[in-house]
N, C-alpha and C positions, 0 to 999 in steps of 0.2 A: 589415690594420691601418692605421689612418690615423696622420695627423701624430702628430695630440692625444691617442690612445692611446701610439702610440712614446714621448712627451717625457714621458708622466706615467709610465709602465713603466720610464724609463732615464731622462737627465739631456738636457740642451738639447745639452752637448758632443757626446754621442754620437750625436744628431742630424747636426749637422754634419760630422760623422764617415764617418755611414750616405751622405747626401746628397754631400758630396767623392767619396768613392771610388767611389757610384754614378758619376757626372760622368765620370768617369777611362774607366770601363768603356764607358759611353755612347762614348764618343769613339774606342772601338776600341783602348785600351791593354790589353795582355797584364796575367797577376796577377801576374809580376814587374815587369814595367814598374810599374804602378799602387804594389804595392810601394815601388821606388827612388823615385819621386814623394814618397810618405809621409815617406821621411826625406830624401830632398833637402829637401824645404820645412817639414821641420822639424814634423809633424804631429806623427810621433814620436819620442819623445827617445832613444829605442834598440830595439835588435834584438830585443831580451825582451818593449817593448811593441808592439813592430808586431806582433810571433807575437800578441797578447792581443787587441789591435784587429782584427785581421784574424780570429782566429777568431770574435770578437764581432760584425763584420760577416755572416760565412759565415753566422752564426744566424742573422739575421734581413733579409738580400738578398732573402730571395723573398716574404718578409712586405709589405714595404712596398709600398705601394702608391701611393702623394702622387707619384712619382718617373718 
């Protein structure tokens, strides 16, 4: 999947999204670590949507390609 399929399938947010927590992973953080990141810097505003985001990511981590 490219960028420009990704953003038109889902929203520019969930871009940024997909691309941060790539980032996180890149750099050799664990998926708790990555995780605590998410709400430390306030990605997300609670526990209910990190569970949401994050399985939202799980979908489509191996899709992307751009990354």
């Amino acid at each position: 999947m490219t960028k420009d399929e990704f953003i038109k399938k889902n929203t520019i947010r969930k871009l940024g999204l997909v691309e941060y927590i790539k980032r996180l992973e890149k750099q050799g953080l664990s998926e708790r670590d990555v995780q605590a990141e998410l709400i430390k810097h306030k990605v997300v505003k609670s526990p209910r949507m990190l569970d949401l985001e994050w399985k939202f990511y799980q979908q489509y981590k191996n899709e992307i390609s751009w990354i």
